[in-house]
DOPADO-552025 format. One line per field, with one value per residue (C-alpha): z, x, y; residue number from 1. Coordinates in Angstrom, 1 decimal. Layout:
<nodes>
c3: [Z; ...]
c1: [X; ...]
c2: [Y; ...]
num: [NUM; ...]
</nodes>
This chain:
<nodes>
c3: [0.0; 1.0; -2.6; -4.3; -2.1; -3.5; -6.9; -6.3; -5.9; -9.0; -8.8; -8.1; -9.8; -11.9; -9.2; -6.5; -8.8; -10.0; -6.0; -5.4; -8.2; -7.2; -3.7; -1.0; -0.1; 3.7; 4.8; 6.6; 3.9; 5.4; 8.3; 10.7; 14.3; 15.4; 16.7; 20.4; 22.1; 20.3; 21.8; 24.1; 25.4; 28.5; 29.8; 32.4; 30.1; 30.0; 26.9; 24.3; 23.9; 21.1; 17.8; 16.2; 13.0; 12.4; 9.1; 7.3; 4.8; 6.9; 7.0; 10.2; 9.6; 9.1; 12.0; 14.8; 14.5; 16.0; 19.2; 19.3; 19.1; 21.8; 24.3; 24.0; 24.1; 27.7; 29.2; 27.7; 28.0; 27.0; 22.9; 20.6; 18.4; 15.4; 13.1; 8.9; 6.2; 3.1; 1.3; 1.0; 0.1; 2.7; -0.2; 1.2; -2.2; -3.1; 1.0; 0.6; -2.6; -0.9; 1.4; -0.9; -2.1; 1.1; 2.1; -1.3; -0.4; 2.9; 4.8; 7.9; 8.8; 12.5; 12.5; 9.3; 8.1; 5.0; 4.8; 3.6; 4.3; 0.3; 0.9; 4.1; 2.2; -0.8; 2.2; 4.0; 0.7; 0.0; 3.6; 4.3; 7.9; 10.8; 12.5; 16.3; 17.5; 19.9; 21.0; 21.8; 23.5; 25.9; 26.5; 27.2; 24.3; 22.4; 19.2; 18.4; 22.3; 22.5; 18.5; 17.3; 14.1; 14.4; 10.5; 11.3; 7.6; 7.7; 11.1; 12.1; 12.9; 11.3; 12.2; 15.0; 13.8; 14.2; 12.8; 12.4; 10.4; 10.3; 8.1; 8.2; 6.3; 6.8; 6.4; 5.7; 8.4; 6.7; 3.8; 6.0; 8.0; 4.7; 3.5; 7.0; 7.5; 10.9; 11.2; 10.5; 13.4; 12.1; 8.0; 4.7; 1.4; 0.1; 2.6; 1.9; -1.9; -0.9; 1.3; -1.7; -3.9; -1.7; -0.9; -4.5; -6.0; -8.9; -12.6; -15.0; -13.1; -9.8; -9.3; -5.8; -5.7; -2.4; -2.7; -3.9; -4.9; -5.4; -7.9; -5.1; -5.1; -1.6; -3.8; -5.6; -3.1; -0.9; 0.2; 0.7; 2.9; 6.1; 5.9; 9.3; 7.9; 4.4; 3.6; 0.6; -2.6; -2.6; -0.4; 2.2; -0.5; -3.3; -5.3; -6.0; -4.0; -7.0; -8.4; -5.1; -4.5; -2.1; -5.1; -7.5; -5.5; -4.8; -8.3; -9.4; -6.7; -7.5; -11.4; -10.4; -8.4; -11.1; -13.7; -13.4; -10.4; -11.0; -7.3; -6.9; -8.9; -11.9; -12.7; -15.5; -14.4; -11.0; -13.6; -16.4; -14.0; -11.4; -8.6; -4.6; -2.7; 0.5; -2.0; -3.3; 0.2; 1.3; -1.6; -0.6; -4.2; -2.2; 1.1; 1.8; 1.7; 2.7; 3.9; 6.6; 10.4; 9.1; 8.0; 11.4; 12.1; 8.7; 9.6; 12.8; 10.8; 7.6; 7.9; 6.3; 7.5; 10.0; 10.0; 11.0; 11.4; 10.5; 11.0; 7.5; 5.9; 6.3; 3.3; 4.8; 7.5; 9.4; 9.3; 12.6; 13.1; 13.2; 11.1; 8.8; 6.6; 8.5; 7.3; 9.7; 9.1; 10.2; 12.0; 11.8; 12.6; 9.6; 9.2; 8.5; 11.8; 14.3; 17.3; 17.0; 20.8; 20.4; 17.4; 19.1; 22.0; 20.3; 18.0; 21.3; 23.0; 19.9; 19.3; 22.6; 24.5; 21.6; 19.6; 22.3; 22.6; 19.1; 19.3; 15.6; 14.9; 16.1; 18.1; 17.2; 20.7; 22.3; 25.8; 24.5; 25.8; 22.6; 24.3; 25.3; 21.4; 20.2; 22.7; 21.4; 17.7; 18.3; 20.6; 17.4; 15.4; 15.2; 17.9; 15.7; 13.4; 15.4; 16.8; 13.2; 14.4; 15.6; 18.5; 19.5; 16.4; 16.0; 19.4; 18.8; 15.3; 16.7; 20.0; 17.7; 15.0; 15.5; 13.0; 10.0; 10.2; 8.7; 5.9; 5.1; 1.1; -0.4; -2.2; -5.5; -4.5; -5.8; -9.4; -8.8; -7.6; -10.9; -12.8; -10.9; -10.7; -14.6; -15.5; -13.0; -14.6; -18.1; -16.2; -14.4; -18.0; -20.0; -22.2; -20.4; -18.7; -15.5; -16.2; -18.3; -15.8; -13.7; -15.2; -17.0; -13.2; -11.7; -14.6; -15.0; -10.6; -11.0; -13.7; -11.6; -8.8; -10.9; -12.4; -8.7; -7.8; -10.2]
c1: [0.0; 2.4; 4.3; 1.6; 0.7; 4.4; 3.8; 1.5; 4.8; 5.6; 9.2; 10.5; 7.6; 10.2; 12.5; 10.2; 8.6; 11.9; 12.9; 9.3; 9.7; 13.5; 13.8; 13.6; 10.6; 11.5; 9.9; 13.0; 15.9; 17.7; 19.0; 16.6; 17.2; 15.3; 11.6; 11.2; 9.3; 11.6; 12.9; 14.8; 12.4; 12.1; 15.5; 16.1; 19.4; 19.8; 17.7; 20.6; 19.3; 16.9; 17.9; 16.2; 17.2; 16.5; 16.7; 16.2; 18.2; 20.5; 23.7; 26.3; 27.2; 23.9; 22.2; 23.6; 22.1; 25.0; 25.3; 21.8; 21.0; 23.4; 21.9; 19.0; 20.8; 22.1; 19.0; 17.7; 19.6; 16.9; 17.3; 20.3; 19.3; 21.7; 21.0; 21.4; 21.8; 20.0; 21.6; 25.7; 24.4; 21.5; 19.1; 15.5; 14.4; 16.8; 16.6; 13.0; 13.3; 16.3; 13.4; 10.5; 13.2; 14.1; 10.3; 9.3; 12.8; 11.8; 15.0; 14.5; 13.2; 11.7; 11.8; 11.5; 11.5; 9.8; 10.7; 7.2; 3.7; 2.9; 5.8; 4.7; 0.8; 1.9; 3.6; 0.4; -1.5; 0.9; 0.6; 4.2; 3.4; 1.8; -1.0; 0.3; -3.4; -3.3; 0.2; -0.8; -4.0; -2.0; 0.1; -2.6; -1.3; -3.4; -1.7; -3.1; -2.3; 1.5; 2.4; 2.5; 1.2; -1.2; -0.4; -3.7; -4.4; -8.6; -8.8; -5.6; -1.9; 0.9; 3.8; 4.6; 6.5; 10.4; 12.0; 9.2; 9.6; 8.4; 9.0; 10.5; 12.8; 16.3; 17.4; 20.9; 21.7; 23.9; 22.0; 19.3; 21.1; 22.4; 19.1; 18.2; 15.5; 14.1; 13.6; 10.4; 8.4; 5.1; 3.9; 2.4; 3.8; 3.0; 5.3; 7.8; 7.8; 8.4; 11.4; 12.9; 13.0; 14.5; 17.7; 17.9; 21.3; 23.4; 22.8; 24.3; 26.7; 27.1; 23.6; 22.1; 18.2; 16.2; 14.6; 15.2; 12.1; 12.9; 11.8; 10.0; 5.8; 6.1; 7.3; 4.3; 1.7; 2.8; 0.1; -1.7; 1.3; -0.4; -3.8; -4.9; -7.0; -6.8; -2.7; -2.3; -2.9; -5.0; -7.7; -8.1; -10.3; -8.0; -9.6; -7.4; -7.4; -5.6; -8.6; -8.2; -7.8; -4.4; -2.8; -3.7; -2.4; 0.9; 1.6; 1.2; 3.3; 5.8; 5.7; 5.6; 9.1; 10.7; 9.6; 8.2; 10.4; 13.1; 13.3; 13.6; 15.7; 13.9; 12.6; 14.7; 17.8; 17.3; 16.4; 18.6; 21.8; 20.7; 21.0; 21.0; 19.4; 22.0; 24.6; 22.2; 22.1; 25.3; 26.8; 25.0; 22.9; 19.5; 18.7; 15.9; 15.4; 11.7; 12.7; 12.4; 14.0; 16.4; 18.7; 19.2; 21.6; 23.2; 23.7; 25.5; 28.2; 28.4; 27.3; 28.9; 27.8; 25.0; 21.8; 18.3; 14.9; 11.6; 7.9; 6.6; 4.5; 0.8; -1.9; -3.8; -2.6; -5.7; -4.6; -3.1; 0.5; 3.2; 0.5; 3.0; 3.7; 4.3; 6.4; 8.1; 10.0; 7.7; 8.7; 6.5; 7.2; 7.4; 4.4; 7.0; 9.0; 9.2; 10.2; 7.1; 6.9; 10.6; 10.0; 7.5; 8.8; 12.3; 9.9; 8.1; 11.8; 12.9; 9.9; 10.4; 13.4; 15.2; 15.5; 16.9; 19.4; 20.6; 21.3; 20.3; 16.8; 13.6; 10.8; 7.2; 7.0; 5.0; 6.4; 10.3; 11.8; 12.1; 15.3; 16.9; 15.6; 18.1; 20.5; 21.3; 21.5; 23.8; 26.0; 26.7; 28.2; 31.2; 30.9; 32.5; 30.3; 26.9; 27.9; 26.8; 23.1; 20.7; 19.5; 17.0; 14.9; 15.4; 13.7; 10.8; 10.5; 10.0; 8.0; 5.2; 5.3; 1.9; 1.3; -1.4; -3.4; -1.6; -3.3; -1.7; -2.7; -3.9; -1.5; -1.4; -0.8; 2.6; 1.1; -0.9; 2.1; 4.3; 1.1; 0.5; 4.4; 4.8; 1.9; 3.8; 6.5; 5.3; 3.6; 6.4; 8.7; 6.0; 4.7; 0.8; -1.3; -2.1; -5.6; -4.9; -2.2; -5.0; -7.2; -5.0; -3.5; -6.6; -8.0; -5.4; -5.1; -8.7; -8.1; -6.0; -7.9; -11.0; -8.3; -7.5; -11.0; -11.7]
c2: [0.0; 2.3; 1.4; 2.4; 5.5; 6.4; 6.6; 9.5; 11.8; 13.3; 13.9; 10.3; 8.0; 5.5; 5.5; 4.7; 2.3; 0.6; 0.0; -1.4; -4.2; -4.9; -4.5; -7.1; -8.9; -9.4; -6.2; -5.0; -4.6; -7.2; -4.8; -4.6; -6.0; -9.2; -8.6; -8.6; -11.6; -14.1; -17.2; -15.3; -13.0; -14.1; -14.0; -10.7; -9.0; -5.6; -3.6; -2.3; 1.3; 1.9; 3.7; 5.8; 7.4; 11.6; 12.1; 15.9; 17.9; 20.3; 19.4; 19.9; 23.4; 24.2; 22.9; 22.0; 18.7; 16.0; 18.1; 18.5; 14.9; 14.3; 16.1; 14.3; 11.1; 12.1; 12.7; 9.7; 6.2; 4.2; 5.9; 6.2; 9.3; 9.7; 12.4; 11.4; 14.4; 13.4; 16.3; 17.1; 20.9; 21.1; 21.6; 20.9; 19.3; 16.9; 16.0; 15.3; 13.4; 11.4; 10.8; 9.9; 7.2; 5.5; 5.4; 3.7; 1.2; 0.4; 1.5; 2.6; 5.7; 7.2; 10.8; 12.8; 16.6; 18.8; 22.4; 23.4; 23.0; 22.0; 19.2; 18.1; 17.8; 16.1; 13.4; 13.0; 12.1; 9.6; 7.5; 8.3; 9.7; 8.5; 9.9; 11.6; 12.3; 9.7; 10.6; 14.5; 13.1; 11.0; 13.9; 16.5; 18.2; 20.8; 22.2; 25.3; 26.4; 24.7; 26.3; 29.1; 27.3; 25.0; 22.2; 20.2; 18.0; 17.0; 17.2; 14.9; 15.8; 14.1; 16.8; 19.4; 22.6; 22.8; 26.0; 28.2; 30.9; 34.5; 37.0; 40.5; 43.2; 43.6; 47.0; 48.4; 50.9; 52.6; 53.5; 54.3; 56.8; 58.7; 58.9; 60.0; 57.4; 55.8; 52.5; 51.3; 49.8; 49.6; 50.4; 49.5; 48.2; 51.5; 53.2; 50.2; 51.5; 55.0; 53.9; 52.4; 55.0; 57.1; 54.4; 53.7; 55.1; 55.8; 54.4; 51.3; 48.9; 50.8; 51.4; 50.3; 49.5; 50.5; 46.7; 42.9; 40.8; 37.3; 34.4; 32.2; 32.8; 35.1; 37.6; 37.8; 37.5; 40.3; 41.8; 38.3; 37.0; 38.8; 38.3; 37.0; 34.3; 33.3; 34.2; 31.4; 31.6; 27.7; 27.3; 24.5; 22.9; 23.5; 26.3; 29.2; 32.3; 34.7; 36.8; 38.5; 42.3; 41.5; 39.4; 42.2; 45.1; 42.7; 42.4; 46.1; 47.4; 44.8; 45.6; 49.6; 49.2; 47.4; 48.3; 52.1; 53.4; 51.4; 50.9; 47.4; 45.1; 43.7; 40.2; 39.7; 40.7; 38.3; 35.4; 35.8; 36.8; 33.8; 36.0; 34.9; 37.0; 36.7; 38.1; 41.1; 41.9; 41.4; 43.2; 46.0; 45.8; 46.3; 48.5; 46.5; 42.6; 41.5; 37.5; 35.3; 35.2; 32.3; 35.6; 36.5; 33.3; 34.1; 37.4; 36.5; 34.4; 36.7; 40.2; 42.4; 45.7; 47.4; 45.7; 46.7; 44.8; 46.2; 43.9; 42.8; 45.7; 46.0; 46.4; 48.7; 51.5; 49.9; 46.4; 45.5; 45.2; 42.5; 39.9; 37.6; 35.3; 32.1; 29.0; 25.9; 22.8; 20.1; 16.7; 14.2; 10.1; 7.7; 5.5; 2.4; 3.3; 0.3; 2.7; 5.1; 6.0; 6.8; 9.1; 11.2; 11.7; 13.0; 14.8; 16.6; 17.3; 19.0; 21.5; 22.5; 22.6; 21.2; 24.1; 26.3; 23.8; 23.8; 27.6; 28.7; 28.9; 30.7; 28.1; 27.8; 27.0; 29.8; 29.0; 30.2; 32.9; 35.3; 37.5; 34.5; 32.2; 35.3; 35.3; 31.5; 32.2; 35.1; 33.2; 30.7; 33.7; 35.7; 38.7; 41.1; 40.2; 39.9; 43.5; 44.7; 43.4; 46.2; 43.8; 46.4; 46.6; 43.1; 42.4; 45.1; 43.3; 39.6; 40.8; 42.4; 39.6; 37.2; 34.2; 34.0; 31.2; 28.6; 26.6; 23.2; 23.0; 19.6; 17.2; 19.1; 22.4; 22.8; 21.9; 25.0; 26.8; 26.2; 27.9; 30.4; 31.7; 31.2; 33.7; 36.0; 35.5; 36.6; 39.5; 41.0; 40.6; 42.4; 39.8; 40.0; 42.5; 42.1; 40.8; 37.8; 37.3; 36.8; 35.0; 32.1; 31.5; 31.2; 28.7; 26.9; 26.3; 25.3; 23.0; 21.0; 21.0; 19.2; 17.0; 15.8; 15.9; 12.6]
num: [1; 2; 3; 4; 5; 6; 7; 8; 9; 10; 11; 12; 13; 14; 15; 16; 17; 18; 19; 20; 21; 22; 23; 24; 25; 26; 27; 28; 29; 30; 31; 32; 33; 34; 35; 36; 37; 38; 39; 40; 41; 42; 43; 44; 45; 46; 47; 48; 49; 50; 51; 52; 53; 54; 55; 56; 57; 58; 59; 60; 61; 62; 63; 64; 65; 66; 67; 68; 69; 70; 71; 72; 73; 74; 75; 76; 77; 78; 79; 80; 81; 82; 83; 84; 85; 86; 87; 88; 89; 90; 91; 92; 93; 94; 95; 96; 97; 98; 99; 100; 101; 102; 103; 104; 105; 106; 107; 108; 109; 110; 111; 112; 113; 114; 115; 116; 117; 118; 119; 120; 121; 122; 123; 124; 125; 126; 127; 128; 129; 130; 131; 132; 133; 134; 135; 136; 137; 138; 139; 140; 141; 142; 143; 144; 145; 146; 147; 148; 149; 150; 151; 152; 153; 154; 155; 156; 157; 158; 159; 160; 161; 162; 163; 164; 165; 166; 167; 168; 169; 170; 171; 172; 173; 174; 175; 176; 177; 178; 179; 180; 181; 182; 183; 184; 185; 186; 187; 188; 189; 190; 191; 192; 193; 194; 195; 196; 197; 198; 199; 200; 201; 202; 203; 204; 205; 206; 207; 208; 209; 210; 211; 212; 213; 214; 215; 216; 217; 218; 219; 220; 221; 222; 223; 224; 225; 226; 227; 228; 229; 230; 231; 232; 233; 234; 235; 236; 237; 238; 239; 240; 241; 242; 243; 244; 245; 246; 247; 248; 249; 250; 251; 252; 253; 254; 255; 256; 257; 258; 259; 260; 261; 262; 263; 264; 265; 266; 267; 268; 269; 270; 271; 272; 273; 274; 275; 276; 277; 278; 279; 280; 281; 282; 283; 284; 285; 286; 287; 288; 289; 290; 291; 292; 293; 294; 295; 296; 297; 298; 299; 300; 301; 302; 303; 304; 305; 306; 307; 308; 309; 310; 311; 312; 313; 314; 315; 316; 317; 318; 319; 320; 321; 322; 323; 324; 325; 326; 327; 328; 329; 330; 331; 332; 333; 334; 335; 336; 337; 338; 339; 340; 341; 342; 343; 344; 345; 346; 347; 348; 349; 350; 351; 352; 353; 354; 355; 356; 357; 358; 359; 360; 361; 362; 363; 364; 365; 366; 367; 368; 369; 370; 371; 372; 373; 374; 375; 376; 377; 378; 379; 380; 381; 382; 383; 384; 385; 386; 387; 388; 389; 390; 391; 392; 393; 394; 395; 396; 397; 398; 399; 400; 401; 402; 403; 404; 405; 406; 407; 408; 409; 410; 411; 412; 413; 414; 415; 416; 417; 418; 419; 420; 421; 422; 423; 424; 425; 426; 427; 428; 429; 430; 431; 432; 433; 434; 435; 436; 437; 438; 439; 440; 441; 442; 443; 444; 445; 446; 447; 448; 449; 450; 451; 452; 453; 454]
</nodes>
């Protein structure tokens, strides 16, 4: 069943298929220790201590993870936690398809990670993870109360939040100051685009742009990204939410600063130049980089000059402040895992105390202490290097932030994804007006939805 299940994931269908029809047929891969209650069982020896395998796409540098997984292990004899990168780069999407593979193999897995909540849908559909309901209810746990994300999938949970991600701008002191600008503590996108025309400098090759936009669908839903109760662009029930007056605004103001102000750097140069966005920002190409929190740690190890924080903009001066986009690395146990009890109770550790302990990324645990969450990261970098951090706009940013509701798409939301960012695309190169832009997105997003509906 599960096999099958498999073959639902796009991006690995031969391969999972060719490891189905050649692997073993013992059910284990040949590896697996011998079942308890065997003819041994009954003699008193001492337990060997249970291993459980933590598997995600980070690799050492970037999280933390053997250290953190020890810690654990010393508070816990009766568990062996070892930590496996399924990605030499610490790219999320070969990790997860490194993933998909050693589910559809049968090797064994406990613990497992996807960066977003389209990745950690498209899982659920496919049986990969195991239902933690009865877990939480044994603990007394309640989601939505414990998280400051609450990824509940038809009514069951099948992950908790790790990282959890908020999002906010990062400012370049410097320029600020010369253009004698404060720092921002509470605005709109419209004040945003005003900022960057004024920190936007020079012409040709030594021109600086007050803003960076980049390729990835956040960019183009803006004004969406904070609304306290419907913040994607799928609905829960998979129709598309893009002939909306949010995603319409986002799109003109982001065409308007590239294209008209020339505030902002444009599409085509970040495509057709492949540009990071760390390096725009660290090159000081761009005052102003809308992202999320995960730049903070970055900053502390490669920061290159003064840094501020500002919350993410606002629609509407009414709106209320500090609403934003929200995003998390969610842990969830593998349904083939033998050692399930194991894997949640690493998996409830981790989301809680856990994080703290690995010193480099912001909880989604609303009981952590937000001075001392930062107090970690910036312990991890250099100090002449984290003296560059504005730690008090920082704190003033992340003390008024409050998560959107977070809405875990169905399975074939990132099919609707590719077709919504590829009309954008032609839009923000000039090739379509912003109303067929609009229009092929959303019918095309509603033609797969029916075409998944069957």
């Amino acid at each position: 069943m599960m096999r099958k299940s498999l073959l639902m994931l796009s991006a690995i269908v031969l391969t999972a298929a060719s490891l189905a029809g050649c692997g073993s047929n013992s059910g284990g891969g040949g590896q697996a220790a011998p079942a308890a209650g065997g003819k041994d069982a009954g003699k008193e020896t001492p337990k060997a201590p249970v291993t459980i395998k933590v598997q995600g796409w980070y690799t050492e540098a970037q999280g933390n993870w053997n250290a953190t997984v020890e810690a654990y292990n010393k508070t816990h004899p009766n568990v062996k936690v070892v930590y496996e990168s399924m990605s030499e780069k610490g790219d999320s999407q070969e990790g997860m398809k490194k993933l998909d593979l050693l589910a559809a193999s049968g090797d064994q897995m406990d613990v497992v990670m996807y960066s977003s909540a389209p990745d950690f849908a498209q899982r659920v559909g496919a049986g990969i993870l195991e239902p933690l309901d009865d877990y939480l209810k044994k603990d007394g746990v309640v989601v939505k109360d414990e998280y400051k994300i609450d990824p509940v999938v038809n009514g069951k949970y099948y992950a908790l939040p790790g990282k959890t991600i908020e999002w906010l701008v990062l400012l370049n002191k410097d320029k600020l100051d010369a253009a004698k600008l404060p720092v921002p503590t509470e605005w709109t996108w419209n004040d945003y685009a005003e900022y960057a025309k004024k920190l936007t400098q020079g012409e040709g090759a030594s021109k600086t742009y007050g803003s960076y936009f980049h390729t990835w669908k956040d960019y183009a839903l803006l004004a969406l990204n904070n609304d306290v109760d419907n913040p994607s662009y799928v609905k829960p029930d998979g129709s598309p939410n893009i002939d909306n007056p949010k995603v319409r605004f986002s799109l003109e103001l982001r065409n308007k600063m590239e294209n008209a102000d020339k505030s902002s750097v444009p599409y085509f140069d970040v495509v057709s130049q492949k540009m990071n966005y760390r390096d725009v920002y660290y090159a000081g190409k761009a005052a102003m980089l809308v992202t999320g929190n995960w730049m903070v740690g970055e900053l502390a190890l490669n920061g290159k000059f003064k840094t501020a924080f500002a919350p993410y903009p606002k629609y509407d001066a009414k709106d209320p402040n500090g609403y934003t986009e929200v995003g998390a690395d969610f842990l969830g146990i593998a349904a083939s895992s033998k050692h399930k009890q194991e894997a949640y109770d690493f998996i409830r550790w981790y989301t809680t105390e856990g994080i703290l302990t690995q010193g480099l990324f912001f909880s989604g645990w609303k009981k952590a202490d937000i001075s001392k969450n930062v107090e970690a990261i910036l312990k991890a970098g250099k100090p002449e290097v984290t003296a560059l951090i504005d730690r008090d706009s920082l704190l003033n940013t992340l003390k008024v932030n409050k998560a959107t509701k977070l809405l875990v798409p169905p399975t074939y939301a990132l099919q609707q994804e590719k077709e919504f960012t590829n009309q954008v695309e032609l839009y923000l190169t000039g090739k379509q007006d912003l109303n067929k832009t609009i229009q092929t997105a959303q019918a095309k997003m509603e033609d797969i939805k029916k075409s998944n509906s069957k």
